[in-house]
C-alpha positions as CSV (number, residue, x, y, z in Angstrom):
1,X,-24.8,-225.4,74.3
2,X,-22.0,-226.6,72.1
3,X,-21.4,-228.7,69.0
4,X,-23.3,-230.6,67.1
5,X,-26.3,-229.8,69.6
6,X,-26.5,-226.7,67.8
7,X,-28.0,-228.4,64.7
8,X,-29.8,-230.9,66.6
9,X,-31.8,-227.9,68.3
10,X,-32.7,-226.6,65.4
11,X,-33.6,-230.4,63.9
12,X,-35.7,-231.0,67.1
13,X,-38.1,-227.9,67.2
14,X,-41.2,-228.9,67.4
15,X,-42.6,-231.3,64.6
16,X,-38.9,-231.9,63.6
17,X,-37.9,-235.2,62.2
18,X,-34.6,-234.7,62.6
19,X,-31.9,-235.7,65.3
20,X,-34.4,-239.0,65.6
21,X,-31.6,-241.7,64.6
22,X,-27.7,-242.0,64.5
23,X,-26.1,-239.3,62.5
24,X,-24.8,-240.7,59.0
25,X,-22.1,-238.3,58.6
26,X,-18.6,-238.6,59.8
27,X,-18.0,-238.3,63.1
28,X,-16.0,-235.8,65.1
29,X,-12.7,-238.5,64.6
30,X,-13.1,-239.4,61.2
31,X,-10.3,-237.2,58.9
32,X,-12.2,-234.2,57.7
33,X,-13.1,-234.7,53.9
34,X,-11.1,-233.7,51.0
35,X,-10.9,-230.0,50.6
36,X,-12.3,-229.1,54.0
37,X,-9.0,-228.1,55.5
38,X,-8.4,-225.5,53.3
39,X,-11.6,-224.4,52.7
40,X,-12.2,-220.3,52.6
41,X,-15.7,-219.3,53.2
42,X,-16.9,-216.5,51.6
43,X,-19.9,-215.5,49.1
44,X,-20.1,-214.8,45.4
45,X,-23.2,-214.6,42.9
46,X,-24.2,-217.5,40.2
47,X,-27.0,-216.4,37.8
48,X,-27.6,-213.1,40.1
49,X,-28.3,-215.3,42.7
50,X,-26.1,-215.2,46.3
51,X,-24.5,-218.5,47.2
52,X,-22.2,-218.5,50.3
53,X,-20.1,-221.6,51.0
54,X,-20.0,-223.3,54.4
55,X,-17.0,-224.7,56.0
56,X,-16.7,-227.5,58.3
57,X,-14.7,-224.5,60.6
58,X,-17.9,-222.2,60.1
59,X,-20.4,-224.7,62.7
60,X,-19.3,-224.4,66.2
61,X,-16.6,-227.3,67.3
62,X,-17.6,-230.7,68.4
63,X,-19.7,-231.9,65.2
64,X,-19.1,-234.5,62.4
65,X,-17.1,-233.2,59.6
66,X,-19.0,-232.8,56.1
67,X,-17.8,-231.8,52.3
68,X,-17.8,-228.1,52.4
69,X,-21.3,-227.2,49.8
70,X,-23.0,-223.5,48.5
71,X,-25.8,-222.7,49.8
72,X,-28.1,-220.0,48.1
73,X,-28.2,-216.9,50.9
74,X,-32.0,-216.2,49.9
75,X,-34.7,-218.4,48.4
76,X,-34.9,-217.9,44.4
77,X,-36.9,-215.3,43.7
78,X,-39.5,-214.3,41.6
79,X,-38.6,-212.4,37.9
80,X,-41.1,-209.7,37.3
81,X,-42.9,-211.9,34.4
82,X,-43.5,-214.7,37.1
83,X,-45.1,-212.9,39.4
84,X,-48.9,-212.9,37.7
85,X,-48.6,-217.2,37.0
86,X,-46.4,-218.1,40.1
87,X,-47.0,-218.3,44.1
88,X,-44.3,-214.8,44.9
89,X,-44.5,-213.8,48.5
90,X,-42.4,-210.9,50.1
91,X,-39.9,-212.2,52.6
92,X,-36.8,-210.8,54.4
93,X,-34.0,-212.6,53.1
94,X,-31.7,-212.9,56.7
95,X,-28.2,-213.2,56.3
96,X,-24.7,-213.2,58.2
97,X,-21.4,-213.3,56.9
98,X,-19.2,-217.1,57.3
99,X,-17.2,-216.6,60.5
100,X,-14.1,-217.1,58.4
101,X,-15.5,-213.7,56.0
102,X,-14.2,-210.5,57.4
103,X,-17.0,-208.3,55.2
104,X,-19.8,-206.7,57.4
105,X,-23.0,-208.1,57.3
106,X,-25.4,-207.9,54.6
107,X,-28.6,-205.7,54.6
108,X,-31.3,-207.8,52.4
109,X,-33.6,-206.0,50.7
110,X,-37.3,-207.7,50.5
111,X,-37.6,-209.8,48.0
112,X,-40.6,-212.1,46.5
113,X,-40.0,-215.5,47.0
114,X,-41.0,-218.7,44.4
115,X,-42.8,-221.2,46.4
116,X,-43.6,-224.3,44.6
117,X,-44.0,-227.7,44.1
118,X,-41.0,-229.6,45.1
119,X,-40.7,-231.5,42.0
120,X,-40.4,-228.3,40.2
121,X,-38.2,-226.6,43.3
122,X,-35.6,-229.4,42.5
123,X,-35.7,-229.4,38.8
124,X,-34.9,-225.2,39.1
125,X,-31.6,-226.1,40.9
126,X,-30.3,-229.1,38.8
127,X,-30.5,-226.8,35.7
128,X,-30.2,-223.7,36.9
129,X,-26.9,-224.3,39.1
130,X,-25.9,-227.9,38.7
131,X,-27.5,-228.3,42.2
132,X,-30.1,-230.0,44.3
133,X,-32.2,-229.3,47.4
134,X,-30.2,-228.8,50.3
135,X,-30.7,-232.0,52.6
136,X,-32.2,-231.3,56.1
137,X,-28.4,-231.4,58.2
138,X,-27.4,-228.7,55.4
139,X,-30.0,-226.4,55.8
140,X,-29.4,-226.5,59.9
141,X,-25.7,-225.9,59.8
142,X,-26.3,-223.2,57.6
143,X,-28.9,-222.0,60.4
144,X,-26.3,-222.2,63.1
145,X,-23.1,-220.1,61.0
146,X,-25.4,-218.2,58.4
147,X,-28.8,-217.3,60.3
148,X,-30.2,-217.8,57.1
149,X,-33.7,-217.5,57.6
150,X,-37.0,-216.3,54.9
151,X,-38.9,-214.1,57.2
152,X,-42.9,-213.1,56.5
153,X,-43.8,-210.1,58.0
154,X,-47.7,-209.8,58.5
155,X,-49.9,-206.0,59.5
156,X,-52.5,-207.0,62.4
157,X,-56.0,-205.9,61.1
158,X,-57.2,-205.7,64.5
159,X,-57.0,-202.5,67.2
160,X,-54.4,-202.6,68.6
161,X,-51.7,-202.9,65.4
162,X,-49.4,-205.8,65.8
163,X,-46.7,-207.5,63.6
164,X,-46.3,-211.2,63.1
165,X,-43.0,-212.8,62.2
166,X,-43.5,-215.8,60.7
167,X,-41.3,-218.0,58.8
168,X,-41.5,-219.5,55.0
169,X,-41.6,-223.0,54.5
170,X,-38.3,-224.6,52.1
171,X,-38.3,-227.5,51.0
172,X,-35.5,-230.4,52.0
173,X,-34.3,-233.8,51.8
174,X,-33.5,-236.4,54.0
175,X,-30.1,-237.4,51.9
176,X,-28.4,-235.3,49.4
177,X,-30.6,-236.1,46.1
178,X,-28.8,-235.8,42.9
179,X,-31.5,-236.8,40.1
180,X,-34.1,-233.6,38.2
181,X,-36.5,-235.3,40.1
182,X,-37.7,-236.3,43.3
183,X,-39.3,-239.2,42.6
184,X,-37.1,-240.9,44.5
185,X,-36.3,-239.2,47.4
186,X,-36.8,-238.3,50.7
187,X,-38.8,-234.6,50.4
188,X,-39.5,-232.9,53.7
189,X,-39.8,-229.1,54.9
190,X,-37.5,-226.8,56.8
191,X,-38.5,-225.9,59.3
192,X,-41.2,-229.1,59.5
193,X,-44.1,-228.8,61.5
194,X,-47.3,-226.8,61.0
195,X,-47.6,-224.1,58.7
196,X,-49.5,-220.5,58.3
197,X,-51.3,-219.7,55.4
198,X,-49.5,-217.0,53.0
199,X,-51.3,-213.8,54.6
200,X,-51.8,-212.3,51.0
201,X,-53.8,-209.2,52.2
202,X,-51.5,-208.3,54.8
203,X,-48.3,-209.1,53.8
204,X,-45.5,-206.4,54.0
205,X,-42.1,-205.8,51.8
206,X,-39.5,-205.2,54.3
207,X,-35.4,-204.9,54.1
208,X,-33.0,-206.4,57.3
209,X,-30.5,-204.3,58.3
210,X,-28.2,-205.4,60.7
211,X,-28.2,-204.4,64.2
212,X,-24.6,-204.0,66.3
213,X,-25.7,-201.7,69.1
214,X,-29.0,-201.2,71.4
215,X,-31.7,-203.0,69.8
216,X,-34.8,-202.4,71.7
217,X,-37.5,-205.0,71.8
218,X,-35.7,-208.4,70.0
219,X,-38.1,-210.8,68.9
220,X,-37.8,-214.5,67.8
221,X,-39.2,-215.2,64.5
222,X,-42.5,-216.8,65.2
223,X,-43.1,-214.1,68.1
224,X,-45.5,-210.9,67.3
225,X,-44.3,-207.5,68.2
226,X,-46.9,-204.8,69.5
227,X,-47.5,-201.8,67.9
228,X,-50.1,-199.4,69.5
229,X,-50.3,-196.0,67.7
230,X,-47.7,-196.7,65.0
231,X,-47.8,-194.2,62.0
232,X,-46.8,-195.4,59.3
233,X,-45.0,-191.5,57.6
234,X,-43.5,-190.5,61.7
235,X,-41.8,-194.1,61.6
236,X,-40.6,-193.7,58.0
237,X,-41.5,-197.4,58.3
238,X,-39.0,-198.7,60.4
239,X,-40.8,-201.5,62.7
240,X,-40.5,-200.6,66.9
241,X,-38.8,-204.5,67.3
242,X,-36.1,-205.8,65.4
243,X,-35.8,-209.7,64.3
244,X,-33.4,-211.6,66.3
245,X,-30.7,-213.1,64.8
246,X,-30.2,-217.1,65.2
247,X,-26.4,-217.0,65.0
248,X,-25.1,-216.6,68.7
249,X,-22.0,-214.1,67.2
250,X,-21.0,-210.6,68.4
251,X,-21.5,-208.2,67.1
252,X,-24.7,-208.5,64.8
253,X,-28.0,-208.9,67.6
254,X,-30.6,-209.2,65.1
255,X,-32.1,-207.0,62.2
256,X,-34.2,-203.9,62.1
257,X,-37.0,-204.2,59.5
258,X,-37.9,-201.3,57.6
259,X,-41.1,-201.8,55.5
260,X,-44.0,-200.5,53.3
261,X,-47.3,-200.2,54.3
262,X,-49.7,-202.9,53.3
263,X,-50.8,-202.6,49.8
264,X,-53.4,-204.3,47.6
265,X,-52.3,-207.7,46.7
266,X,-52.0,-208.7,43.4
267,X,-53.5,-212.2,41.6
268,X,-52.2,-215.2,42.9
269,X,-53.2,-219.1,42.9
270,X,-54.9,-220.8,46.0
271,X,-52.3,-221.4,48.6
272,X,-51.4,-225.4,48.9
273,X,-49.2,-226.0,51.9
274,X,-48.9,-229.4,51.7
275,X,-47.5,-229.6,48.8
276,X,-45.7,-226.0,48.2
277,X,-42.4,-224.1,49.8
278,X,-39.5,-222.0,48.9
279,X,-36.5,-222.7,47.1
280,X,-32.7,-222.6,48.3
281,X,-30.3,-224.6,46.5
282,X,-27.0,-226.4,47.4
283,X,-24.0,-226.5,44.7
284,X,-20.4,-228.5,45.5
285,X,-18.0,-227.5,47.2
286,X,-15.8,-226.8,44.1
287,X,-17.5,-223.5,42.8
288,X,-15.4,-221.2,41.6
């Protein structure tokens, strides 16, 4: 699979909206927009957040061209203050390097995610970073040359143990929306379809570290991954299957997940997944 059905895959899982009408970017024969020639992907930190930039070059060939944007690397993330007043769950922040970046790949620690209204989600990027919500064609292109991905990792209570991998919900928008607001635009969620409930009680912190070599059992997010007899101090935490990674690029398979045991879970306001998700932002092209 090549091209620009790379992105529609990921528009067309199930419950997608996307890839449903004629693209509205440029096509593969319109001249590639200003900048994008010599565009050099690499990332850098705004506000102690990780942006990387994508580059027209970064999505495999055969697509329309597109301005060259930041995208943040993880979802914002809680500060320790929020955390009592605001919806903070742990997620593994997955991450590869731009193909045009000659750094090895990251290895995300956990980190506890703001998930909110989207109102609010895109008011945090206009003054934060000069931003907005990435639209729903950003946020798959930088699926298909970032694997960036907010994984939830969930304990089984039942006998035998199990771990769930499970995705967190960001929010989008149809077309790039410049305002504070979002009265007026298009809001959706990324990946759209159904959504699990926030497993509070069972929720585990776990770092991604890359993988280059034998992997063992690799798992799509969304797929469980059995555990009989795990113990917790022999395993020093480490999970028996590793997460595997969306971007089809040697030599990084997937990510190991190391993590702590389930604890007790602190306060926290009645889930709302209709109207709540993550945060990633999008900045221009012309960060410095």
């Amino acid at each position: 699979m090549r091209g620009w059905a790379w992105v529609c895959l990921l528009l067309a899982a199930p419950g997608c909206r996307g890839c449903d009408g004629a693209s509205t970017g440029a096509t593969a024969d319109t001249p590639a927009p200003s900048g994008a020639a010599d565009c050099d992907s690499r990332t850098t930190e705004k506000l102690g957040v990780p942006f990387s930039k994508l580059c027209p070059g970064d999505v495999p060939a055969g697509g329309p061209s597109f301005t060259p944007f930041w995208i943040s690397a993880q979802p914002l993330n809680c500060s320790a203050g929020e955390h009592e007043t605001l919806r903070c769950p742990y997620v593994a922040p997955l991450h590869h390097p731009a193909p045009g970046e000659t750094r090895a790949p990251l290895s995300p620690p956990a980190i506890r995610a703001t998930v909110l209204e989207a109102s609010t989600a895109q008011g945090w990027c206009y003054m934060r970073f000069a931003g907005r919500l990435p639209t729903r064609e950003e946020r798959a292109r930088a699926e298909v040359s970032l694997g960036l991905a907010a994984v939830v990792v969930e304990a089984s209570a039942g006998d035998p143990l199990h771990f769930a991998f499970s995705r967190l919900a960001e929010w989008v928008t149809e077309g790039p929306c410049e305002t504070p607001t979002v009265a007026s635009c298009k809001v959706g969620m990324y990946p759209s379809g159904g959504r699990r409930p926030i497993p509070w009680d069972s929720m585990l912190s776990c770092s991604a570290a890359p993988l280059t070599g034998d992997a063992g059992a690799l798992l799509d997010v969304g797929e469980s991954c059995p555990a009989p007899g795990f113990d917790w101090a022999a395993s020093q935490g480490k999970l028996p299957c590793a997460v595997r990674s969306s971007v089809a690029r040697a030599p990084v398979l997937g990510f190991a997940l190391t993590c702590k045991a389930p604890f007790p879970p602190g306060p926290h306001p009645a889930d709302d997944l209709e109207k709540t998700a993550a945060v990633r932002c999008v900045m221009p092209g012309t960060m410095r």
